[in-house]
C-alpha positions as a Markdown table, in Angstrom:
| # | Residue | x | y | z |
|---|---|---|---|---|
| 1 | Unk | -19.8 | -10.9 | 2.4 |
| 2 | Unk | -17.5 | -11.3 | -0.7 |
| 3 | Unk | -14.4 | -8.7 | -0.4 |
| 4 | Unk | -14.4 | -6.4 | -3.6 |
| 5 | Unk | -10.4 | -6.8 | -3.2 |
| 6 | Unk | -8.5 | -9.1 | -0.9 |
| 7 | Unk | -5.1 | -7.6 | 0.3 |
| 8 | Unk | -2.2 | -10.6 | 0.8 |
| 9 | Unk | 0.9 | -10.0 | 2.7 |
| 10 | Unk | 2.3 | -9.4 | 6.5 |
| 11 | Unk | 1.0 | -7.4 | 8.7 |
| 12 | Unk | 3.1 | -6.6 | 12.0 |
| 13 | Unk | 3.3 | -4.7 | 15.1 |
| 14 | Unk | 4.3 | -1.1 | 14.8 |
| 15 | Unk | 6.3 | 0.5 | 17.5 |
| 16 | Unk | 7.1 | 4.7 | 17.6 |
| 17 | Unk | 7.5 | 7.0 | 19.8 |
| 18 | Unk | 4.9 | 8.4 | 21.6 |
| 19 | Unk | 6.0 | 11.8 | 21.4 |
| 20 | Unk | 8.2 | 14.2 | 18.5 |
| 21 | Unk | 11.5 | 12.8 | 19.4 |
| 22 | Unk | 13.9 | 9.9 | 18.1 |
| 23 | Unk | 13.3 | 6.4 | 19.5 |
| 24 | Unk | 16.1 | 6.4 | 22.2 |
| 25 | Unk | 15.1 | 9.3 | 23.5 |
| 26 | Unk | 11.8 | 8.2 | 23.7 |
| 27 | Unk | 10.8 | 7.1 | 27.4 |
| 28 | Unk | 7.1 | 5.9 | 25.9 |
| 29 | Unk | 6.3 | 3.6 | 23.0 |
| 30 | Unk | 3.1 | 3.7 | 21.1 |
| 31 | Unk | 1.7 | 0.5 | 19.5 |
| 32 | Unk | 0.2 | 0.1 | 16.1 |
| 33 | Unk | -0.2 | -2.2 | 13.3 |
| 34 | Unk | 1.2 | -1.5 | 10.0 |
| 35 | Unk | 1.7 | -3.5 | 6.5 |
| 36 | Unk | 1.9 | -2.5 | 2.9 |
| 37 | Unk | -1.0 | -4.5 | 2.0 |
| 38 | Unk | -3.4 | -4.3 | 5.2 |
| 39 | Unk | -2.7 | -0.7 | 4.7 |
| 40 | Unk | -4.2 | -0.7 | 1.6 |
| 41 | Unk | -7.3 | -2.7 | 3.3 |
| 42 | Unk | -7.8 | -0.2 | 5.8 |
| 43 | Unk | -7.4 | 2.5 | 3.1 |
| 44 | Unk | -10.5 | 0.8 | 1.1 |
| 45 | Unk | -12.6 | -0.2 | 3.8 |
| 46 | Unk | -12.6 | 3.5 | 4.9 |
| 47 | Unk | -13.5 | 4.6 | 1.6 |
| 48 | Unk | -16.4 | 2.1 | 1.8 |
| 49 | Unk | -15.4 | -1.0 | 0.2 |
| 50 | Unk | -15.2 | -4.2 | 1.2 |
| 51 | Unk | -11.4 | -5.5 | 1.9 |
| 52 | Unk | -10.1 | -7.9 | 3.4 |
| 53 | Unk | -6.9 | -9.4 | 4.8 |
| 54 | Unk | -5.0 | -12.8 | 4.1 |
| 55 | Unk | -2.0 | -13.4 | 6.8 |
| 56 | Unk | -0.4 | -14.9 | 9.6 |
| 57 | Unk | -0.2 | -13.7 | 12.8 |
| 58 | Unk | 1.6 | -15.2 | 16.4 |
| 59 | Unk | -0.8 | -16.2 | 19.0 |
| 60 | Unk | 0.5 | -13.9 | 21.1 |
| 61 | Unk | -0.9 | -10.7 | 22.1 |
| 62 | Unk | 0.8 | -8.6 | 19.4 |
| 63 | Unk | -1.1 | -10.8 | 16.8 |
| 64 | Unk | -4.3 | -10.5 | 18.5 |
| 65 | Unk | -3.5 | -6.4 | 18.5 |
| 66 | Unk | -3.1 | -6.8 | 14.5 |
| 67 | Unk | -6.2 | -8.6 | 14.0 |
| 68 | Unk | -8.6 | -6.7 | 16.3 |
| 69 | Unk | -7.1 | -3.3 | 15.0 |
| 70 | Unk | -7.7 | -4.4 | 11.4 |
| 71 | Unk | -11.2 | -5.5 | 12.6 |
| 72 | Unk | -11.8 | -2.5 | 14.0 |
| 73 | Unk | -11.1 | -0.5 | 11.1 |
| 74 | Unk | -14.0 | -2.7 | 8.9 |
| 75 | Unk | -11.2 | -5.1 | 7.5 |
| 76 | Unk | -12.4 | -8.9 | 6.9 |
| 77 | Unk | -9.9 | -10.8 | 9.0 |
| 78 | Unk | -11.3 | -14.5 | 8.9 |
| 79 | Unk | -8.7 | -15.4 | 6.8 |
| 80 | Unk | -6.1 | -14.6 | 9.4 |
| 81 | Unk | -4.1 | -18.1 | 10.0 |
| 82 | Unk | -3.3 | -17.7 | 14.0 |
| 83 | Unk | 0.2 | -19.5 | 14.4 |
| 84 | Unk | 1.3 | -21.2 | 16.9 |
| 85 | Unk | 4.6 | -21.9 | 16.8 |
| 86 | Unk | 5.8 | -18.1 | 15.3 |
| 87 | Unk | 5.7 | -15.1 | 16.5 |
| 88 | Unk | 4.4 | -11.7 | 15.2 |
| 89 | Unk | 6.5 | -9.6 | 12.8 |
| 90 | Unk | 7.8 | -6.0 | 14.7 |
| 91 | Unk | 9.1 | -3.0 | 13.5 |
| 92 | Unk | 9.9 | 0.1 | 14.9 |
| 93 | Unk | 10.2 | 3.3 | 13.2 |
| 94 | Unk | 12.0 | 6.8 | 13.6 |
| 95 | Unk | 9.6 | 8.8 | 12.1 |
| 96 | Unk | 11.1 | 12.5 | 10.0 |
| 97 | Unk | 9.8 | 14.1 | 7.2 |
| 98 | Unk | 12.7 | 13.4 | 5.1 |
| 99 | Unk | 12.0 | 9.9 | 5.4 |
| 100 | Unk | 12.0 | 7.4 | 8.3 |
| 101 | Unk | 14.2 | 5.0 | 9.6 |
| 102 | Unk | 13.2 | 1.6 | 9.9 |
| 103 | Unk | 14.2 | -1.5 | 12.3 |
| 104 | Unk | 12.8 | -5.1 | 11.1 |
| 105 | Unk | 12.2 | -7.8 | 13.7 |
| 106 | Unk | 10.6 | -10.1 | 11.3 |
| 107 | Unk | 12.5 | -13.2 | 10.6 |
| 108 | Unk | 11.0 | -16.3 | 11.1 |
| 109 | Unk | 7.6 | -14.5 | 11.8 |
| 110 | Unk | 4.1 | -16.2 | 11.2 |
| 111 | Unk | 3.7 | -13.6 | 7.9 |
| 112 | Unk | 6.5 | -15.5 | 6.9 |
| 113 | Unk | 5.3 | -19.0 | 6.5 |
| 114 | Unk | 2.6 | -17.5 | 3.5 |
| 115 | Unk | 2.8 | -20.4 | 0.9 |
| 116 | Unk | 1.5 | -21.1 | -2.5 |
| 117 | Unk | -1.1 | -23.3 | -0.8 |
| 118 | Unk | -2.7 | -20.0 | 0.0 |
| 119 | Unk | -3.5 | -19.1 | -3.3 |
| 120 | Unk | -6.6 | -21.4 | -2.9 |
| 121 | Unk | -8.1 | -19.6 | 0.2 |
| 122 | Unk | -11.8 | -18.8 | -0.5 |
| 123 | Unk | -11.2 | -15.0 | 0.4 |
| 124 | Unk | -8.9 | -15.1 | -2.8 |
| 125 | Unk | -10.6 | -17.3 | -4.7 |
| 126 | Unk | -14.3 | -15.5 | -4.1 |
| 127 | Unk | -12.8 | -11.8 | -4.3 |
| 128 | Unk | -13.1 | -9.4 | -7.0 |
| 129 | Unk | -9.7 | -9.0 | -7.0 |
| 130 | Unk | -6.1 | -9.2 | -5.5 |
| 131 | Unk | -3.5 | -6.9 | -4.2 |
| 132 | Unk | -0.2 | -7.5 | -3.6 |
| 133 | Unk | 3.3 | -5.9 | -2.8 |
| 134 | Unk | 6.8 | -6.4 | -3.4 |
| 135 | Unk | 7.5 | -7.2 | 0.3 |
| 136 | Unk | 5.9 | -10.2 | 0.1 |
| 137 | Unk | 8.0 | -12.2 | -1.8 |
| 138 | Unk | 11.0 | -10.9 | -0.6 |
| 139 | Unk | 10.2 | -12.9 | 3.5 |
| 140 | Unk | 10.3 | -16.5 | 2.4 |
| 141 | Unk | 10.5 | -18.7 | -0.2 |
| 142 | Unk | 7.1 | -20.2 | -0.1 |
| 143 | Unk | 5.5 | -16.2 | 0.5 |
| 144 | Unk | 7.8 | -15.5 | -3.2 |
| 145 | Unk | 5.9 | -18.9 | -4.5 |
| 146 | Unk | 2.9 | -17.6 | -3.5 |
| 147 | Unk | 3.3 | -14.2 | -4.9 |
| 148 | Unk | 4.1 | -15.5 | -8.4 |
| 149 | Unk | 1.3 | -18.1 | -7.9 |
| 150 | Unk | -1.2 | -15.7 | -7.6 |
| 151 | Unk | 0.1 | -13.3 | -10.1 |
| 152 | Unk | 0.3 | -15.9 | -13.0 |
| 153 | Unk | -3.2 | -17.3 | -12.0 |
| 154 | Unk | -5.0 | -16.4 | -15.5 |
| 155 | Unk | -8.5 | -16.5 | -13.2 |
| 156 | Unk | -7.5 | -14.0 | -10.9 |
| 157 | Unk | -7.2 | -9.8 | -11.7 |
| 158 | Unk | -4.1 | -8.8 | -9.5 |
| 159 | Unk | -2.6 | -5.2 | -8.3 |
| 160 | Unk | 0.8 | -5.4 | -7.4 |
| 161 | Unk | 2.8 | -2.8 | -5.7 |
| 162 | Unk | 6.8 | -2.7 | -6.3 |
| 163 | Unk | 7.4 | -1.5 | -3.2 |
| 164 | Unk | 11.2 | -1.7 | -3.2 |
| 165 | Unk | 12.4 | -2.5 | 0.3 |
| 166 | Unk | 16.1 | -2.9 | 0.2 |
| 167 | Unk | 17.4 | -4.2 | 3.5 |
| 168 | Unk | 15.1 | -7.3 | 3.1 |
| 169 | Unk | 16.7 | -8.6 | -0.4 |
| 170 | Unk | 20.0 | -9.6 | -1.5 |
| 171 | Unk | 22.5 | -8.1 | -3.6 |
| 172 | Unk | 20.9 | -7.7 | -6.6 |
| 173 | Unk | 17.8 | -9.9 | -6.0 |
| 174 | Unk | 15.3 | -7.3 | -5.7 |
| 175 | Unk | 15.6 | -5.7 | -9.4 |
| 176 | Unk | 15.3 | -8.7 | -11.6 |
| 177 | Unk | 12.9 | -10.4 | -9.2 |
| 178 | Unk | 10.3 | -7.3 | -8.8 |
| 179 | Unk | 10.6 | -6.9 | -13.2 |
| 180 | Unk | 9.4 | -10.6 | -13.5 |
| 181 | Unk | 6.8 | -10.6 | -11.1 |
| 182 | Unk | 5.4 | -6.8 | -12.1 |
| 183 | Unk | 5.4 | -8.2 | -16.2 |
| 184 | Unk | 2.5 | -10.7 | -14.7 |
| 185 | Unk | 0.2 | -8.3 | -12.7 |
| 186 | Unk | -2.8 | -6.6 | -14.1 |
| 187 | Unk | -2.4 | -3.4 | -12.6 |
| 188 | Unk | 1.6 | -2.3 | -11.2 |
| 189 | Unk | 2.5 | 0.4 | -8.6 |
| 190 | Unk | 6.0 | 1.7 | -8.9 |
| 191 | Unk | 7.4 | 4.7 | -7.5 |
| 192 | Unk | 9.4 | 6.6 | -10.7 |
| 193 | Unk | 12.5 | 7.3 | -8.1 |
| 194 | Unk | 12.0 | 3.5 | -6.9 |
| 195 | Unk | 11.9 | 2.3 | -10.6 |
| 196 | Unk | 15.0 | 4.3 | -11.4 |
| 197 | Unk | 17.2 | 2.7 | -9.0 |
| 198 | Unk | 16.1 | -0.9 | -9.2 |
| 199 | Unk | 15.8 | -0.4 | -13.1 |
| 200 | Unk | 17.6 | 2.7 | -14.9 |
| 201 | Unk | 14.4 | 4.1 | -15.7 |
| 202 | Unk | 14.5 | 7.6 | -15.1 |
| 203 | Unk | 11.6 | 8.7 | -16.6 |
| 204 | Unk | 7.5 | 7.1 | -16.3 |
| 205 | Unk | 8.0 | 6.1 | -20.1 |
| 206 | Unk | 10.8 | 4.8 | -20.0 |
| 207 | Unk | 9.2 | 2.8 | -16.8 |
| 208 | Unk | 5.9 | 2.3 | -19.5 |
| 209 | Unk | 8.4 | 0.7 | -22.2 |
| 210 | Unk | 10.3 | -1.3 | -19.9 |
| 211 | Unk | 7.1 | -2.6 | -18.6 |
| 212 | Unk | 4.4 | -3.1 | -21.8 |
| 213 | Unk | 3.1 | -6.3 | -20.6 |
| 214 | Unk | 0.9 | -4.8 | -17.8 |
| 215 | Unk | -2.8 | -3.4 | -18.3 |
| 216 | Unk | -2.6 | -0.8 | -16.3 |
| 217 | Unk | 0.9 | 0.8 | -14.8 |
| 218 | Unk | 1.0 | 3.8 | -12.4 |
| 219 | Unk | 4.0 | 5.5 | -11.9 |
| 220 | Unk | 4.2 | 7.8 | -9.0 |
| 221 | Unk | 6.2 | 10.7 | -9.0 |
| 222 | Unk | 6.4 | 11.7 | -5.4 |
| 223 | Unk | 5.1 | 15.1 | -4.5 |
| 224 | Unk | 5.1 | 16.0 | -8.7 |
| 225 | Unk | 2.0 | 13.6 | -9.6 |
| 226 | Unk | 1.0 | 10.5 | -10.9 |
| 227 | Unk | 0.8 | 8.9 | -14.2 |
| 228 | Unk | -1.4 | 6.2 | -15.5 |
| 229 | Unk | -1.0 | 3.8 | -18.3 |
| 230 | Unk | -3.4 | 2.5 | -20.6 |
| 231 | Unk | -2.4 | 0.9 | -23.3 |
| 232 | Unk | -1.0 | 3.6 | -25.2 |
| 233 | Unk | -2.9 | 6.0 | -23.3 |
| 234 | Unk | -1.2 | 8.0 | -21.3 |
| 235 | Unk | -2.8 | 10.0 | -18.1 |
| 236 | Unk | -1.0 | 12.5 | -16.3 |
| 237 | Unk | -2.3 | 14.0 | -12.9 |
| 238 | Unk | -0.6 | 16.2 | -10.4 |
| 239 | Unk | 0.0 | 16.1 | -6.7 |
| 240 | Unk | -1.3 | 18.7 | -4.4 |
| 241 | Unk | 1.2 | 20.4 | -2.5 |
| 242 | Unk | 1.3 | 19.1 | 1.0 |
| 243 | Unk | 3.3 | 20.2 | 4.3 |
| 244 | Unk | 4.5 | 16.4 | 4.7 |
| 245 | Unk | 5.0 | 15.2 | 8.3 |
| 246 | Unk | 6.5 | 12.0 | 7.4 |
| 247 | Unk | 6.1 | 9.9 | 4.4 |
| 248 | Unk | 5.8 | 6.3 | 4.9 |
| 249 | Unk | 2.3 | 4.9 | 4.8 |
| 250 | Unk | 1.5 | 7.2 | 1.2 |
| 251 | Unk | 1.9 | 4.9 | -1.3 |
| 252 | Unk | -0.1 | 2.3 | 0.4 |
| 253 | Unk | -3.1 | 5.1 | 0.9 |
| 254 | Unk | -2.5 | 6.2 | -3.1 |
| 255 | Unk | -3.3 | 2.5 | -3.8 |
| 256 | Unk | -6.1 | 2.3 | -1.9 |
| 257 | Unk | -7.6 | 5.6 | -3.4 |
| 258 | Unk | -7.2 | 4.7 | -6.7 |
| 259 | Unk | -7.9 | 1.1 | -6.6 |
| 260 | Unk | -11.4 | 2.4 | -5.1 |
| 261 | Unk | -11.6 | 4.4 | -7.7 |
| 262 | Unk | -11.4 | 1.6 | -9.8 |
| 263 | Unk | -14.3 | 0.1 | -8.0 |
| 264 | Unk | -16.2 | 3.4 | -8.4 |
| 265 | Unk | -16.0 | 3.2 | -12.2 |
| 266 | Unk | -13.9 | 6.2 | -12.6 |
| 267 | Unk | -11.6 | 7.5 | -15.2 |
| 268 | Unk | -8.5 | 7.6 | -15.3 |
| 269 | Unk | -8.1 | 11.2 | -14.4 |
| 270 | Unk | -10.6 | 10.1 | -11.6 |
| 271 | Unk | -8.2 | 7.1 | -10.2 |
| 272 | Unk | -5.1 | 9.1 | -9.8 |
| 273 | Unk | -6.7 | 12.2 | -8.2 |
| 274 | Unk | -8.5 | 10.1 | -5.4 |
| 275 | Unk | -5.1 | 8.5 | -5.1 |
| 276 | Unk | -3.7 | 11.6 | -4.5 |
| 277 | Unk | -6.5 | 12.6 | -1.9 |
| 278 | Unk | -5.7 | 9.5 | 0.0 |
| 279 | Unk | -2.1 | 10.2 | -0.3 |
| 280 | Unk | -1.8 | 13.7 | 0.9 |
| 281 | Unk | -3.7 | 12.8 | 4.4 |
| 282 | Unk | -1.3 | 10.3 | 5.5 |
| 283 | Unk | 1.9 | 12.9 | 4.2 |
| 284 | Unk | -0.1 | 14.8 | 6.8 |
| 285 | Unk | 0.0 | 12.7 | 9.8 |
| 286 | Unk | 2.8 | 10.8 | 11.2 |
| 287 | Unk | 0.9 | 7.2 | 11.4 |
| 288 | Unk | 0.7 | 4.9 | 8.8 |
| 289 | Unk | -2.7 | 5.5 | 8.3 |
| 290 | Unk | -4.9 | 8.2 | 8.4 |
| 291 | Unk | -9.1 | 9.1 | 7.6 |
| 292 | Unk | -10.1 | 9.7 | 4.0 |
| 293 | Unk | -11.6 | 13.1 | 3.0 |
| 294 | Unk | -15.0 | 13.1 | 3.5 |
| 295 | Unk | -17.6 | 11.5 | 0.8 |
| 296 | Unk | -18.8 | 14.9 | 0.2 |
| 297 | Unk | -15.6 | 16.5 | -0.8 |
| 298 | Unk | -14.1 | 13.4 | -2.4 |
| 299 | Unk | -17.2 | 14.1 | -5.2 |
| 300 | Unk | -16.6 | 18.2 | -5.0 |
| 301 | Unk | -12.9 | 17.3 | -6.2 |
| 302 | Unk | -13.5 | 15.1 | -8.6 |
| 303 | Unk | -15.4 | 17.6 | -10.4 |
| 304 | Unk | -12.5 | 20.3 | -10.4 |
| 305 | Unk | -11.6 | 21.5 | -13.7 |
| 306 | Unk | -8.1 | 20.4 | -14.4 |
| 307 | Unk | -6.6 | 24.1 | -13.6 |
| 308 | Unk | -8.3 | 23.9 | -10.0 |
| 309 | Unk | -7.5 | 21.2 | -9.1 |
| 310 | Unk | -4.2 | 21.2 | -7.5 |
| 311 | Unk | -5.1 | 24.5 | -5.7 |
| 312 | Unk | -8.7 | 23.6 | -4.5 |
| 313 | Unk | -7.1 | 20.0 | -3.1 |
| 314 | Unk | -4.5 | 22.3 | -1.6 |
| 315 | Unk | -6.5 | 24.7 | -0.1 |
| 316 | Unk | -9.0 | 21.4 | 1.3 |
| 317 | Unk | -6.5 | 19.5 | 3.0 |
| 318 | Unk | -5.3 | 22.4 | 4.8 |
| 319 | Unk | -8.3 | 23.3 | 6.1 |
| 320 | Unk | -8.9 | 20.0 | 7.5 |
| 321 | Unk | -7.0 | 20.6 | 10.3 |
| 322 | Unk | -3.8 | 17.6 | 9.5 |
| 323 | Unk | -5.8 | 14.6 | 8.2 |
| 324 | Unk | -5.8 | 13.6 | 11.7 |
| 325 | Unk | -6.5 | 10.0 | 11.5 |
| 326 | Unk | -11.0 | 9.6 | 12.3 |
C-alpha cells in the first residue's frame, strides 16, 4: 500500500546494557535498532498509519536485525537497499536520566552511501509525505545532497527534524547548515535548548522569526511544552509532568504523535498534545521506543479541557504502569 509518510535516514544497531548499570560494568548486551527517522516510522505505524522506511543496511546479520525489527513493528521496509560491500551503522549507549552517552560506529556504514538518486524512489515519490532529520545530512556528502534534494523538491510536503547531533559535524558546520536546510521544509522540529545553542535563539519566537519561511514550526521546550507555529498563529501546549527514565528516543515519538495527528485532521492544540502523549511513554521507558496510549484514551485526552489537561495526562501515564514498550 502507499505509505501516508515515508521516513528517510539510517537506521543502525543499538547496543545497551542489559541490566541498570553503565556499559563496562555490564557483563550482557541487549540488541536493538534505533534511528531518528525509523523511530518516527515505528512511532506512526503504532498509532495506525502507514510508514515506511527508506535506507541502507549491511548484509550482515545486524542489517537483517534492523530490517525484520522494523518489519515487525508494521514498518514498510521494501525500500531497504541491502549493501554489500558496507556494513551496518552501531551505536552503543549509556543510558541515565540526565541524558545518555553515546558511542558512534558509523563511518563508512551502508546508511551512509544515501544519495540524491534516492529522491526518485517510488516509496518517496508515491507517499503522502516526507520526514527527515538533521542527522542525515550530517553522514556523507551525497546523504546531505539528498537531504536538500528532497527538501527543495516543490512536489514533495517534507517534515524535517533539526536534531542537532554534535560529535557528527564540524566546527561550526552544523548551525548554518541545519538554518538552510530547515528555511526549505514544510513542517520543522527544533528543540528551543537545541535552537539556542546552534542559533542564539533563546526564546520559541525568536526561533519563529529566525525561521519565517517554514509552514509549520514546532519548537519543543523540553519537559515545559510545545509550541506550534502557523503563520502568525501561535499555539502553545504544555507537557505533562513525567518521572523520566532516560530521554533519548522523545523527540522522535513527539514527531511521530503529532505528525499523526496531522494525518488525523487535528488542530493544532490536537498535534502538540498527542505529541506530548507519545513523548511522555518513551521518557518513561529506557528504549528508544515504546507503545502509544491506547486508541481509547488518546480520544479521552484530546477532549480535556485545557485546565485538565496536564493533570489528567499526568495522572494516565502513571497509571499505565511505565509505558512499558507493547
Amino acid at each position: 500500500m502507499t505509505p501516508q509518510i515515508t521516513c528517510v535516514g539510517e537506521t543502525m544497531l543499538l547496543l545497551t546494557a542489559a541490566e541498570p548499570l553503565p556499559l563496562d560494568r555490564s557483563p550482557l548486551l541487549a540488541m536493538g535498532v534505533a534511528g531518528a527517522e525509523s523511530n518516527v516510522a515505528c512511532g506512526l505505524a503504532a498509532l495506525g498509519h502507514r510508514a515506511a522506511w527508506l535506507g541502507g543496511v549491511g548484509d550482515d546479520p545486524f542489517g537483517r536485525i534492523v530490517v525484520e525489527g522494523l518489519r515487525e513493528r508494521g514498518v514498510d521496509v521494501s525500500g531497504v537497499r541491502v549493501d554489500p560491500d558496507r556494513p551496518t551503522g552501531l551505536f552503543a549507549k549509556d543510558a541515565a536520566p540526565t541524558g545518555s552517552t553515546v558511542h558512534y560506529y558509523r563511518a563508512g556504514s551502508a546508511g551512509s552511501a544515501l544519495g540524491p538518486e534516492d529522491a526518485g524512489h517510488p516509496l518517496v515519490r508515491t507517499a503522502g509525505a516526507v520526514h527527515l532529520s538533521g542527522v542525515t545530512p550530517a553522514l556523507s556528502p551525497g546523504c546531505d545532497a539528498l537531504t536538500e534534494s528532497l527538501l527543495s523538491d516543490p512536489a514533495l510536503t517534507v517534515s524535517f527534524d533539526v536534531n542537532h547531533r554534535p560529535r557528527l559535524w564540524g566546527p561550526g558546520e552544523a548551525a548554518p547548515r541545519l538554518l538552510a536546510l530547515a528555511r526549505l521544509a514544510d513542517t520543522v522540529f527544533v528543540g528551543r535548548d537545541e535552537a539556542e545553542a546552534l542559533w542564539g535563539t533563546p526564546t520559541a519566537r525568536d526561533v519563529r522569526d529566525l525561521l519565517p519561511e517554514p509552514p509549520r514550526l514546532v519548537v519543543k521546550d523540553a519537559g515545559n511544552g510545545a509550541t506550534e507555529f502557523e503563520g502568525d498563529r501561535e499555539v502553545y501546549v504544555p507537557a505533562p509532568p513525567v518521572e523520566v527514565v532516560e530521554p533519548v528516543g522523545a523527540g522522535d515519538a513527539f514527531a511521530a504523535g503529532y505528525l499523526a495527528g496531522g494525518l488525523r485532521d487535528l488542530d493544532a492544540r490536537g498535534r502538540l498534545r498527542l505529541g506530548h502523549l507519545c513523548a511522555g511513554r518513551v521518557l518513561r521507558v529506557a528504549g528508544d521506543l515504546a507503545a502509544p496510549p491506547p486508541a481509547r484514551l488518546v480520544d479521552e485526552l484530546l477532549a480535556v479541557p485545557d485546565e485538565r489537561w496536564t493533570e489528567r495526562a499526568a495522572a494516565a501515564a502513571a497509571a499505565a504502569g511505565g509505558g512499558a514498550d507493547e
